[in-house]
PDB file with one MODEL, atoms N, CA, C and O in Angstrom:
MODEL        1
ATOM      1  N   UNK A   1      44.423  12.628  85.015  1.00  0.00           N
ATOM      2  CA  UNK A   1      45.147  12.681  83.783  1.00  0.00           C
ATOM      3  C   UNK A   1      46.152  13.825  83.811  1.00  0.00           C
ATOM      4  O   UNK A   1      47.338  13.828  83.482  1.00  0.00           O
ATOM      5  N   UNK A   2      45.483  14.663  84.221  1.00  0.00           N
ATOM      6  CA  UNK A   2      46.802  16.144  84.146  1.00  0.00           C
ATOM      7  C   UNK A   2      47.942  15.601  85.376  1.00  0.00           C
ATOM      8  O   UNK A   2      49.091  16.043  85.382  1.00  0.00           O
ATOM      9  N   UNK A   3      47.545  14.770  86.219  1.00  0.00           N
ATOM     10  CA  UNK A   3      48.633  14.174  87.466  1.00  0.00           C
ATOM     11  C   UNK A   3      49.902  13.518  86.349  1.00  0.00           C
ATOM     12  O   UNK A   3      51.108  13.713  86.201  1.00  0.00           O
ATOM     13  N   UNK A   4      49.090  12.844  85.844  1.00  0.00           N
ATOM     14  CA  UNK A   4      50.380  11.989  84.787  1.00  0.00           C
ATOM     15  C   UNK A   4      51.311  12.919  83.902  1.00  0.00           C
ATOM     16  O   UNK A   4      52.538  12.824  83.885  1.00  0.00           O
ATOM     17  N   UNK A   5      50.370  14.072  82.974  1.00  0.00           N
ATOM     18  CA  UNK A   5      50.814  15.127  82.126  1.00  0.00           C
ATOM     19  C   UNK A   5      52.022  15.910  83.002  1.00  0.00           C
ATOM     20  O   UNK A   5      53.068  16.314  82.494  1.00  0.00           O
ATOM     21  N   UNK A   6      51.701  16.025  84.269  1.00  0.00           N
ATOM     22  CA  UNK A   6      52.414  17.344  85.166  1.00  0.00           C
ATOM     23  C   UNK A   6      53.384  16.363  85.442  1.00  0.00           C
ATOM     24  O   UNK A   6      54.489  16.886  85.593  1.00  0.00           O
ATOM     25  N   UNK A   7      53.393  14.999  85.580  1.00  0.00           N
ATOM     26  CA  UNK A   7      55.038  14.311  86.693  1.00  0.00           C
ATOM     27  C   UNK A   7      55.697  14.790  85.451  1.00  0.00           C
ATOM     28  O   UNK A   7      55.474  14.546  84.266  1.00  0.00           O
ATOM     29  N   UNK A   8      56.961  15.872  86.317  1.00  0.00           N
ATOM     30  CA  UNK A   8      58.229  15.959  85.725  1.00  0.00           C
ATOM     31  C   UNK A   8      59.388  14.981  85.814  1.00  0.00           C
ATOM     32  O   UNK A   8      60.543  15.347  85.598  1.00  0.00           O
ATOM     33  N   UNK A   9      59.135  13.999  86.066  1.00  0.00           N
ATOM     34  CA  UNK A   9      60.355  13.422  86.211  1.00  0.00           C
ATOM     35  C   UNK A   9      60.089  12.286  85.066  1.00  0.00           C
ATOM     36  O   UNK A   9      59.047  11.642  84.937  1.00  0.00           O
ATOM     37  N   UNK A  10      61.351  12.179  84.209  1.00  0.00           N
ATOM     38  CA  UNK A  10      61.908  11.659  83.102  1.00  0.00           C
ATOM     39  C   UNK A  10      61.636   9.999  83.331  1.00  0.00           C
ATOM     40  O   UNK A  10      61.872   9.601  84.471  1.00  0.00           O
ATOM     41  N   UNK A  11      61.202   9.082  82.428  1.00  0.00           N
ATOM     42  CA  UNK A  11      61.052   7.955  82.590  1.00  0.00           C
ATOM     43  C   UNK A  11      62.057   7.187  82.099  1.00  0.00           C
ATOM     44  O   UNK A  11      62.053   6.021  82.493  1.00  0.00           O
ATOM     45  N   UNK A  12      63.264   7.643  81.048  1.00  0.00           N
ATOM     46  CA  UNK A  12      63.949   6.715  80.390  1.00  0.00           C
ATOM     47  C   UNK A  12      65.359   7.691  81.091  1.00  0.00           C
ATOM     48  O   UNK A  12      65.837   8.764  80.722  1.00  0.00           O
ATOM     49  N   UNK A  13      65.695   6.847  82.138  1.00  0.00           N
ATOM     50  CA  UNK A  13      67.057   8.194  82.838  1.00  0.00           C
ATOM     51  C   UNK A  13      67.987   6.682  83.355  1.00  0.00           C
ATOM     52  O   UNK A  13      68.225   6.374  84.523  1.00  0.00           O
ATOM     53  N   UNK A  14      68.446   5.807  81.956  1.00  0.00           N
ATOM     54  CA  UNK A  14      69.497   5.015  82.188  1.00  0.00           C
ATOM     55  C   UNK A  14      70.778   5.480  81.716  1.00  0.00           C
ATOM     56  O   UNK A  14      71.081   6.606  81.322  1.00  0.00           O
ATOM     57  N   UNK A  15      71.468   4.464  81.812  1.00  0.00           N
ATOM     58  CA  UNK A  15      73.298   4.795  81.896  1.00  0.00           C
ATOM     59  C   UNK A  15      73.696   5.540  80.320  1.00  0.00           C
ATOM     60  O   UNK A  15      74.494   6.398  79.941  1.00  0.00           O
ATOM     61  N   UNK A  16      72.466   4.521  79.573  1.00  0.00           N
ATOM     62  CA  UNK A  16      72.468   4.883  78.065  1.00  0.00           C
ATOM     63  C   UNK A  16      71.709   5.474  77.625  1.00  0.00           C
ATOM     64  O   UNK A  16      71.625   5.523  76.398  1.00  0.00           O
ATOM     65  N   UNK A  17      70.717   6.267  78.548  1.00  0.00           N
ATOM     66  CA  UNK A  17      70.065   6.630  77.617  1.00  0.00           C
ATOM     67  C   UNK A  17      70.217   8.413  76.722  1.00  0.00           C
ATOM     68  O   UNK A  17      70.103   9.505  77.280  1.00  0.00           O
ATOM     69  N   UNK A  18      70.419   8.224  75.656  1.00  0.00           N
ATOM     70  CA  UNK A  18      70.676   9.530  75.093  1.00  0.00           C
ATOM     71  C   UNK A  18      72.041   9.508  73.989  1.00  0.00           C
ATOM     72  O   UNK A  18      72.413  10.372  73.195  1.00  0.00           O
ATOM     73  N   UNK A  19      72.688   7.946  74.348  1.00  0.00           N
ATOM     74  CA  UNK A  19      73.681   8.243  73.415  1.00  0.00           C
ATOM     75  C   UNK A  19      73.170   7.407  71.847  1.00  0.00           C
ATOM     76  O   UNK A  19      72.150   6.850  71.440  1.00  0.00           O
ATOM     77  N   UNK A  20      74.636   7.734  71.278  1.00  0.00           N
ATOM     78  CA  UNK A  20      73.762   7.022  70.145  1.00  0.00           C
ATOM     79  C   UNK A  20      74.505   5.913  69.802  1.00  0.00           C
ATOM     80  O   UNK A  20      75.545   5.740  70.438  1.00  0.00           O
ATOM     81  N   UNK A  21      74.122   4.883  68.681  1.00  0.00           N
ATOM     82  CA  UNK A  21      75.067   3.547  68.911  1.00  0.00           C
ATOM     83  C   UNK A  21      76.050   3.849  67.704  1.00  0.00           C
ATOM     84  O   UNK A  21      76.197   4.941  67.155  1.00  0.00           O
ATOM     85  N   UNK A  22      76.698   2.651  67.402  1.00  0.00           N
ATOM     86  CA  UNK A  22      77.670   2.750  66.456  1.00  0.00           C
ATOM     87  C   UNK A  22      77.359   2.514  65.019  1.00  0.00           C
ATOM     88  O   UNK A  22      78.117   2.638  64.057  1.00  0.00           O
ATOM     89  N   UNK A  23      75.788   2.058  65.049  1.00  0.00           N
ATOM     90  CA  UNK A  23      74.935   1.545  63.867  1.00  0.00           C
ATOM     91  C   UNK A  23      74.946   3.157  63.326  1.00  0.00           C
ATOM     92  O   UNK A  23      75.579   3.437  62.308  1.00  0.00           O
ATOM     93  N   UNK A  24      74.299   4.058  63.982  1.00  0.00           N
ATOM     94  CA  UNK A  24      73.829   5.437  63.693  1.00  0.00           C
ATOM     95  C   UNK A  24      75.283   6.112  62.981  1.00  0.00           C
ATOM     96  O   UNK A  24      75.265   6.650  61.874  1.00  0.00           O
ATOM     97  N   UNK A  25      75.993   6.034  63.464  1.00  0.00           N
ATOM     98  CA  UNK A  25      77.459   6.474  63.043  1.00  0.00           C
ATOM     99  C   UNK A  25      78.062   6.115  61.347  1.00  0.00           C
ATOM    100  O   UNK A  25      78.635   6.884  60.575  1.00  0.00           O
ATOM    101  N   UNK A  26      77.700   4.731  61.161  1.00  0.00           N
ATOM    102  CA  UNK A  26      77.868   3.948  60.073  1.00  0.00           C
ATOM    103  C   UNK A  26      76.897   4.711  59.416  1.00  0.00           C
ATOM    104  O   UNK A  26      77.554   5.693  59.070  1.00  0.00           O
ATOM    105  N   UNK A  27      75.753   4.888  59.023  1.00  0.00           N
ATOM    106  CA  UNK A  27      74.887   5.107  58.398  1.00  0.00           C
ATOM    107  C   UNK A  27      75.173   6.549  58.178  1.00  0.00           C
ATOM    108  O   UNK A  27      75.062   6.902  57.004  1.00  0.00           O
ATOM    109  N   UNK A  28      75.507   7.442  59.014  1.00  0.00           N
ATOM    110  CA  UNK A  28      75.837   8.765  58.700  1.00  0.00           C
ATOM    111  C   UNK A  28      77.131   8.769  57.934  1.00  0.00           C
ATOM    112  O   UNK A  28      76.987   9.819  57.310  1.00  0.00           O
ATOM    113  N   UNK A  29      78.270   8.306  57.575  1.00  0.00           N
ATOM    114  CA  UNK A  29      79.638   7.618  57.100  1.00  0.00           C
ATOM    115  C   UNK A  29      79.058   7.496  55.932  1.00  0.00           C
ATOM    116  O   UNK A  29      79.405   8.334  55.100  1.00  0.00           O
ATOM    117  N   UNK A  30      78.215   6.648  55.577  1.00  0.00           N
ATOM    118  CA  UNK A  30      77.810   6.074  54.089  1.00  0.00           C
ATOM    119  C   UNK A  30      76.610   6.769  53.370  1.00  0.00           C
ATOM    120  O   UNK A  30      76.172   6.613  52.230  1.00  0.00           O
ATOM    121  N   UNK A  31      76.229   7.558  54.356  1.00  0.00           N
ATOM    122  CA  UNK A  31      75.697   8.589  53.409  1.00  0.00           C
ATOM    123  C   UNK A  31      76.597  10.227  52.941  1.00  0.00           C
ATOM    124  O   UNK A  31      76.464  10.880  51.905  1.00  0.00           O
ATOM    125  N   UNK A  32      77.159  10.403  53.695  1.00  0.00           N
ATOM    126  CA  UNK A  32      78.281  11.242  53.418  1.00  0.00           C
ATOM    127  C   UNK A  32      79.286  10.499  52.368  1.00  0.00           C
ATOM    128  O   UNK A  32      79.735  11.447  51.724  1.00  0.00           O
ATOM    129  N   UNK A  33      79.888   9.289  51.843  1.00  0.00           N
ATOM    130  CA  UNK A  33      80.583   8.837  51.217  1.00  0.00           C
ATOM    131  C   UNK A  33      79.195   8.689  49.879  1.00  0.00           C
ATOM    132  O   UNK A  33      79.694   8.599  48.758  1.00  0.00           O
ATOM    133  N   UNK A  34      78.705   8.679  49.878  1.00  0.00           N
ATOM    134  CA  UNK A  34      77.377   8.771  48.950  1.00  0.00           C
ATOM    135  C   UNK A  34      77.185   9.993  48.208  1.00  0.00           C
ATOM    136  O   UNK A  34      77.144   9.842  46.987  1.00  0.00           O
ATOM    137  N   UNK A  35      77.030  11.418  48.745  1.00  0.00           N
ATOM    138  CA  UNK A  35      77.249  12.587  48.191  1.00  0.00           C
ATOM    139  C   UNK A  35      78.430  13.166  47.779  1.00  0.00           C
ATOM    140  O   UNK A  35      78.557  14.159  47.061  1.00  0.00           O
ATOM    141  N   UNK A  36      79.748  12.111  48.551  1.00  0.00           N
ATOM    142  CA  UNK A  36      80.885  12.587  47.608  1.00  0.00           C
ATOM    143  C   UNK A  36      81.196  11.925  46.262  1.00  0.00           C
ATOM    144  O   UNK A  36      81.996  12.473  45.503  1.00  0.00           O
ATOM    145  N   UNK A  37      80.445  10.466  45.842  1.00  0.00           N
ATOM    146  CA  UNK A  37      80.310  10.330  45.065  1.00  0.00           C
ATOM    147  C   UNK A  37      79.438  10.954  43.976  1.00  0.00           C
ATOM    148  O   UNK A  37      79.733  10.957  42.781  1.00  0.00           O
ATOM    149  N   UNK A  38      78.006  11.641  44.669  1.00  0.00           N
ATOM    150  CA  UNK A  38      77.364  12.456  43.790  1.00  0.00           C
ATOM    151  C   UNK A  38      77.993  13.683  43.503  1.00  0.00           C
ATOM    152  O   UNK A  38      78.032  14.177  42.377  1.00  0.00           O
ATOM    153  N   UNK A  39      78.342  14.031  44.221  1.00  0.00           N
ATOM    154  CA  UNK A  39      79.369  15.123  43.797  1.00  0.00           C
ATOM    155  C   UNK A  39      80.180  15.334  42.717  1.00  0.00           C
ATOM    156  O   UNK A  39      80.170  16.225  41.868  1.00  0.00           O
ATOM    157  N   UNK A  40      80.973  14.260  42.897  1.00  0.00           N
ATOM    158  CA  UNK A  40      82.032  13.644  42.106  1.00  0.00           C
ATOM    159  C   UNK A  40      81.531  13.265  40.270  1.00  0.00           C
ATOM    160  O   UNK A  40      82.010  13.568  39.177  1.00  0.00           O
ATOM    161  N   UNK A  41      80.489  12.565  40.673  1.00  0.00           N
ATOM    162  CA  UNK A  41      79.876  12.499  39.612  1.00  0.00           C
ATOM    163  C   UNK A  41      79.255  13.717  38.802  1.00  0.00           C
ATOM    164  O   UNK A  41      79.654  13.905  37.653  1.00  0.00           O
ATOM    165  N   UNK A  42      78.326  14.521  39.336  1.00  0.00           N
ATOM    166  CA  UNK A  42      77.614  15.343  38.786  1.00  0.00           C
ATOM    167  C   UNK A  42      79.044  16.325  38.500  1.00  0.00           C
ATOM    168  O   UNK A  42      78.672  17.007  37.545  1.00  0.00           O
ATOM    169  N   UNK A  43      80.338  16.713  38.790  1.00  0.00           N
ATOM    170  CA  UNK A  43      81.274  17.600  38.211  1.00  0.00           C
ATOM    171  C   UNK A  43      81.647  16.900  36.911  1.00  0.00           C
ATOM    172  O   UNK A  43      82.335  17.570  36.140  1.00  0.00           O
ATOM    173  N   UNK A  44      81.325  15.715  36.551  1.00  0.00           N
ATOM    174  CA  UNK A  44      82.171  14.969  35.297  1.00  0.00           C
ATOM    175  C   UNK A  44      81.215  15.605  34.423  1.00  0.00           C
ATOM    176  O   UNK A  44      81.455  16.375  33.493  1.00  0.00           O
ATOM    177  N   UNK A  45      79.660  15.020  35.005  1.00  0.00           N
ATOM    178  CA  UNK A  45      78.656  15.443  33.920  1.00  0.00           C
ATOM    179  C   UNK A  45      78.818  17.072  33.657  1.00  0.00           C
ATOM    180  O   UNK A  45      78.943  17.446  32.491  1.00  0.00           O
ATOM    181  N   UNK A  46      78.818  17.856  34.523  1.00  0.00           N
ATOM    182  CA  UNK A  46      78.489  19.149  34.164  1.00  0.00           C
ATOM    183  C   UNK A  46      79.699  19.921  33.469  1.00  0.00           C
ATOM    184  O   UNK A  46      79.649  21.086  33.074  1.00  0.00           O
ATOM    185  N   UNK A  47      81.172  18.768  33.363  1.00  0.00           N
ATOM    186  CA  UNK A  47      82.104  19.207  32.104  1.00  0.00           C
ATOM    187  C   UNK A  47      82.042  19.420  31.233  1.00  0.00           C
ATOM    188  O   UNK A  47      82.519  20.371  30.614  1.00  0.00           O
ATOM    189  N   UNK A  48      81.179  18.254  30.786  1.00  0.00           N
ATOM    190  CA  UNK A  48      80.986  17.817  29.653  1.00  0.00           C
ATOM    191  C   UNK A  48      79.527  18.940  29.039  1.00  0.00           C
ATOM    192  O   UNK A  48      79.013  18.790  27.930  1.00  0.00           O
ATOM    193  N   UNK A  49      79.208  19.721  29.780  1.00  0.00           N
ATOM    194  CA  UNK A  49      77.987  20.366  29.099  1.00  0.00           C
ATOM    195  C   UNK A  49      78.821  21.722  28.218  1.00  0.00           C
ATOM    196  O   UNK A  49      79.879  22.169  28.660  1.00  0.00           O
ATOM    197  N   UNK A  50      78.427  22.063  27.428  1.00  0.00           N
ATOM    198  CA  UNK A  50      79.189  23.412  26.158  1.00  0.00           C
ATOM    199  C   UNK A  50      78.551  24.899  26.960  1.00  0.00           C
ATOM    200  O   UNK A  50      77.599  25.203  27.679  1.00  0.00           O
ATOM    201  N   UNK A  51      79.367  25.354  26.523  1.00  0.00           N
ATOM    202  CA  UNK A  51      79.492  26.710  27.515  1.00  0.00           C
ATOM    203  C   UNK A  51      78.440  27.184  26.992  1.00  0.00           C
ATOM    204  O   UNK A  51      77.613  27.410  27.875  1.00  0.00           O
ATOM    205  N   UNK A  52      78.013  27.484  25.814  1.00  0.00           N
ATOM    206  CA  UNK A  52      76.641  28.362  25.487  1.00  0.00           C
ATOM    207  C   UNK A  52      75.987  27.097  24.525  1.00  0.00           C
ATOM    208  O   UNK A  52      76.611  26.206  23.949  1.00  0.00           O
ATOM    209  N   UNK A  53      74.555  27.331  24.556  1.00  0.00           N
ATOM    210  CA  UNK A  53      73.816  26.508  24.282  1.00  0.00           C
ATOM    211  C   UNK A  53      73.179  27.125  22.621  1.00  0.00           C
ATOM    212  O   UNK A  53      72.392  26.627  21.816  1.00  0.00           O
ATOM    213  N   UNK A  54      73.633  27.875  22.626  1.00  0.00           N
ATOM    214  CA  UNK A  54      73.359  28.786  20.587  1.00  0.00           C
ATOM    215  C   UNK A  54      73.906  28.113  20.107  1.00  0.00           C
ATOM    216  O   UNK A  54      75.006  27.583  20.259  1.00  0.00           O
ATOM    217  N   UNK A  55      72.821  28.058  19.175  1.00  0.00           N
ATOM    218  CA  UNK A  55      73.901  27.014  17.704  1.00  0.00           C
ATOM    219  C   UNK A  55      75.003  28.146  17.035  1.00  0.00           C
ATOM    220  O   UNK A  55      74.803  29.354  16.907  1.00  0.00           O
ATOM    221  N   UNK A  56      75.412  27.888  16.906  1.00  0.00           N
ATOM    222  CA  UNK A  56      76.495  28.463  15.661  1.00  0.00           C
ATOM    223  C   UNK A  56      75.883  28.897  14.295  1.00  0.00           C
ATOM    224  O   UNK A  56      76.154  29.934  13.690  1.00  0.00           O
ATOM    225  N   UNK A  57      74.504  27.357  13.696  1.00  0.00           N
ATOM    226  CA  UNK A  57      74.007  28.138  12.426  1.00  0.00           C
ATOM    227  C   UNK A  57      72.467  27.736  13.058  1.00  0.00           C
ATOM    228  O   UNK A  57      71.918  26.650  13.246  1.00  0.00           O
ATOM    229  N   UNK A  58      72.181  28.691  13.215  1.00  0.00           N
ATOM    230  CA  UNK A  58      70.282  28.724  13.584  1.00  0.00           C
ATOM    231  C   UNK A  58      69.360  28.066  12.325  1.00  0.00           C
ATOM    232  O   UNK A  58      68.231  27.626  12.544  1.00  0.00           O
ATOM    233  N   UNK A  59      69.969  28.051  10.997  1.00  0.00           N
ATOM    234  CA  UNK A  59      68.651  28.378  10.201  1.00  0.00           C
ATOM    235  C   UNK A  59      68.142  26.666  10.381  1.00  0.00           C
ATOM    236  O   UNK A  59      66.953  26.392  10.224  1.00  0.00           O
ATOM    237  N   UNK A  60      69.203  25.527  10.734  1.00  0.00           N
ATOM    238  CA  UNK A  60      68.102  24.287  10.532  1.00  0.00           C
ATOM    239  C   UNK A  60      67.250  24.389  11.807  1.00  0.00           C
ATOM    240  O   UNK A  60      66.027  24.517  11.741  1.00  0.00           O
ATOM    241  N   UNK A  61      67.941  24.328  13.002  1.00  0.00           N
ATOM    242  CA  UNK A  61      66.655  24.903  13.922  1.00  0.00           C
ATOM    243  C   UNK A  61      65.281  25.391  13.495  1.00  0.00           C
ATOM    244  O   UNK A  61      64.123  25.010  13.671  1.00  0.00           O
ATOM    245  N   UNK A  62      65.835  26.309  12.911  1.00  0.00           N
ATOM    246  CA  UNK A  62      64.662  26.983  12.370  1.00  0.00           C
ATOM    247  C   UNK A  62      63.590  26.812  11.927  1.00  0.00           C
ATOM    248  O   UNK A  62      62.492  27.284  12.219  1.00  0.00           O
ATOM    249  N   UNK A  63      64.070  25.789  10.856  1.00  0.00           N
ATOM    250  CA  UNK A  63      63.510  25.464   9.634  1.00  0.00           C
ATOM    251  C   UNK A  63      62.497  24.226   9.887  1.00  0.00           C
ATOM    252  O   UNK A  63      61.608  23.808   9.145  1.00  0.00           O
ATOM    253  N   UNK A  64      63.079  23.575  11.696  1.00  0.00           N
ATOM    254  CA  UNK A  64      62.147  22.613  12.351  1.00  0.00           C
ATOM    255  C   UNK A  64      61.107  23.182  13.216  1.00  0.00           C
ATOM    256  O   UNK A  64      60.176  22.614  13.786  1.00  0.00           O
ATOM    257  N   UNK A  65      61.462  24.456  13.199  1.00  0.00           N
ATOM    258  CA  UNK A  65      60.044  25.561  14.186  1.00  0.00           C
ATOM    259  C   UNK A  65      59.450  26.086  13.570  1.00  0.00           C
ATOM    260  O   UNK A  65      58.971  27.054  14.161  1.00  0.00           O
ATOM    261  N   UNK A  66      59.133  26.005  12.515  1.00  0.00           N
ATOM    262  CA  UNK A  66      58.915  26.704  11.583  1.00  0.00           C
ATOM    263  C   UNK A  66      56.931  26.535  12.010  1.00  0.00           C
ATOM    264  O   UNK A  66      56.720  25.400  11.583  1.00  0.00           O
ATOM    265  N   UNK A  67      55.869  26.932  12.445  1.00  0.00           N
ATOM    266  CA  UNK A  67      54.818  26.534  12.726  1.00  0.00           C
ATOM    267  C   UNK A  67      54.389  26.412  14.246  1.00  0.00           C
ATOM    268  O   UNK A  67      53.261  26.324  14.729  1.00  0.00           O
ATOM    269  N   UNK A  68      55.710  26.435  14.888  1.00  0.00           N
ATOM    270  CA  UNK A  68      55.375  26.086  16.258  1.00  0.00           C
ATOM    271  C   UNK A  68      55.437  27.614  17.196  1.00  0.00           C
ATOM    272  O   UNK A  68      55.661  27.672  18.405  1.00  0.00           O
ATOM    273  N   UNK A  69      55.215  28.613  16.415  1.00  0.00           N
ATOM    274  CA  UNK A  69      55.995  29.772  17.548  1.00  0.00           C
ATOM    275  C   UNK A  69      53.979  30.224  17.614  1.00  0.00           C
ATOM    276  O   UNK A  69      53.322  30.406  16.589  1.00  0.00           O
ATOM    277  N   UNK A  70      53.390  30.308  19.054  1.00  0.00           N
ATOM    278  CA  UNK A  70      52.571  30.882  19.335  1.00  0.00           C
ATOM    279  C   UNK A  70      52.164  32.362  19.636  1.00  0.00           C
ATOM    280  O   UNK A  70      51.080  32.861  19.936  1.00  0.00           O
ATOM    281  N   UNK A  71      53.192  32.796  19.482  1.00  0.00           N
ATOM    282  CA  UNK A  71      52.983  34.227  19.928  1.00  0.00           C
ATOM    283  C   UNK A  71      52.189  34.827  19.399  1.00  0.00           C
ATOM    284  O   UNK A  71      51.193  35.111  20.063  1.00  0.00           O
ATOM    285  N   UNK A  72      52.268  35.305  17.936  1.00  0.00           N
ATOM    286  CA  UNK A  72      51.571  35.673  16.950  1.00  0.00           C
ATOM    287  C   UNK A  72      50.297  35.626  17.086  1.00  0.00           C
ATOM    288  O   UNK A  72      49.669  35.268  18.082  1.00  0.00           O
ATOM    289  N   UNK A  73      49.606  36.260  15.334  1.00  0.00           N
ATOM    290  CA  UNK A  73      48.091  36.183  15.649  1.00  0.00           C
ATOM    291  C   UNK A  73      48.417  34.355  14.723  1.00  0.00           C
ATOM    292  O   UNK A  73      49.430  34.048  14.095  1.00  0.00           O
ATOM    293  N   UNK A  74      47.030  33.379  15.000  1.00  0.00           N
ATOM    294  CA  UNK A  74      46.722  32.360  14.592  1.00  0.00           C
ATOM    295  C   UNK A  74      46.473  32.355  13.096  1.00  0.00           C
ATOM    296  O   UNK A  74      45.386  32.821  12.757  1.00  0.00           O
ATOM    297  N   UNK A  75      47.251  31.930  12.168  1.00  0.00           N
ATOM    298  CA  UNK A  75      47.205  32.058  10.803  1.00  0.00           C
ATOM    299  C   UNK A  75      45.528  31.483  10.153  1.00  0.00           C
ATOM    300  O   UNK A  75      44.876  30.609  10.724  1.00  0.00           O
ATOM    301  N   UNK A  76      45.174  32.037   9.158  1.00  0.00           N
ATOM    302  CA  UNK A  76      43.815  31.814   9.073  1.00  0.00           C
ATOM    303  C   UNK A  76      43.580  30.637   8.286  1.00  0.00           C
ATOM    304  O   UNK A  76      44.339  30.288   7.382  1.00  0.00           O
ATOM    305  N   UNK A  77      42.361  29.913   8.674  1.00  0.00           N
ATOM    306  CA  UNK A  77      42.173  28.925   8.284  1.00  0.00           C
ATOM    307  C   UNK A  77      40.644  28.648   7.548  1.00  0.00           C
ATOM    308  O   UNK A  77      39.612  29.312   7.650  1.00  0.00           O
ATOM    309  N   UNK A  78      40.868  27.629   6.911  1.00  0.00           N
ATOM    310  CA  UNK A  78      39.148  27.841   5.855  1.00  0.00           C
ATOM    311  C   UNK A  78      38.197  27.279   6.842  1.00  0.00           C
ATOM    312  O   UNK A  78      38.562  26.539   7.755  1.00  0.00           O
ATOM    313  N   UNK A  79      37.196  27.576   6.681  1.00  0.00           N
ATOM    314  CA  UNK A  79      35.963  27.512   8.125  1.00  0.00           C
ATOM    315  C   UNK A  79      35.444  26.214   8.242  1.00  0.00           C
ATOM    316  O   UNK A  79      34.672  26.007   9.178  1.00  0.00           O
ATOM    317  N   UNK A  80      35.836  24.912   7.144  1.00  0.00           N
ATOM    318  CA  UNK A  80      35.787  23.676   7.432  1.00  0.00           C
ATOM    319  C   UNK A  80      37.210  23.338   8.556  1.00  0.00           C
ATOM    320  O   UNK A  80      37.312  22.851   9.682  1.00  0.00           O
ATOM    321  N   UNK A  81      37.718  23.634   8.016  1.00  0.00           N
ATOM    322  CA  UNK A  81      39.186  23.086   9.063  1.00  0.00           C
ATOM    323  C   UNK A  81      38.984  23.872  10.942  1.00  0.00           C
ATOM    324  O   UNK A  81      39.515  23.366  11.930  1.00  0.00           O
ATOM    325  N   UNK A  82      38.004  25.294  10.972  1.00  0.00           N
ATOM    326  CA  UNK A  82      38.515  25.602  12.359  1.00  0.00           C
ATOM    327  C   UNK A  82      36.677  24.955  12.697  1.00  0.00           C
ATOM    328  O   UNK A  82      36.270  25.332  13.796  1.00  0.00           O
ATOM    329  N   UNK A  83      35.714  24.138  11.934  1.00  0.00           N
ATOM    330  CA  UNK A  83      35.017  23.327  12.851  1.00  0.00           C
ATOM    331  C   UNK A  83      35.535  21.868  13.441  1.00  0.00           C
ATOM    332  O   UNK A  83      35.316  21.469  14.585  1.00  0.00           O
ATOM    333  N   UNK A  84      36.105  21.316  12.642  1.00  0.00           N
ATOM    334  CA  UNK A  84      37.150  19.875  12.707  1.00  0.00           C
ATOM    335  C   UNK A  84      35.850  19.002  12.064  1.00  0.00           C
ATOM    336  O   UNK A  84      35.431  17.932  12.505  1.00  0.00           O
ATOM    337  N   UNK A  85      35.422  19.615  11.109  1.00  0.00           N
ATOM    338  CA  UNK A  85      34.570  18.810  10.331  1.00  0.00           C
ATOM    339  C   UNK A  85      35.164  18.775   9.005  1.00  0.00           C
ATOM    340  O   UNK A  85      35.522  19.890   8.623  1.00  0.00           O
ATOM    341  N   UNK A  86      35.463  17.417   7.844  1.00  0.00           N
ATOM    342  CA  UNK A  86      35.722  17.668   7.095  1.00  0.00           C
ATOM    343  C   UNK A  86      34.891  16.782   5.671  1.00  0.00           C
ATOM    344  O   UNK A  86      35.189  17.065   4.510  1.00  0.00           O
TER     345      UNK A  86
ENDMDL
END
């Protein structure tokens, strides 16, 4: 077995072997014409995005978070509501 492992000499040593065909070429072509369309595309989308993302008037924002900010301590609740028995 190591006789087979050790022959150095190359088994595929034809006229062709090593190049590549014209299929491989195409396929590299149309994927490169593929990312210039993504390209192309993703610059339209990312025009269209607004330079800063702040509202101008915060308070309706607001006024829809109003309950959702966790940071805080947990507002207290009557001792039926924090068993979930009611």
């Amino acid at each position: 077995m190591l006789t087979v492992i050790a022959d150095g000499t190359p088994h595929n040593t034809g006229p062709d072997f090593g190049k590549a065909s014209p299929l491989g070429l195409l396929v590299v072509v149309l994927l490169l014409v593929a990312t210039l369309f993504l390209l192309r595309s993703m610059n339209r989308q990312l025009k269209k995005v607004p330079k800063s993302f702040d509202p101008q008037d915060p308070e309706p924002d607001q006024a829809a978070d109003e309950g959702t900010d966790t940071v805080g301590p947990a507002p207290e609740q009557a001792p039926e509501e924090r068993d979930g028995s009611s």
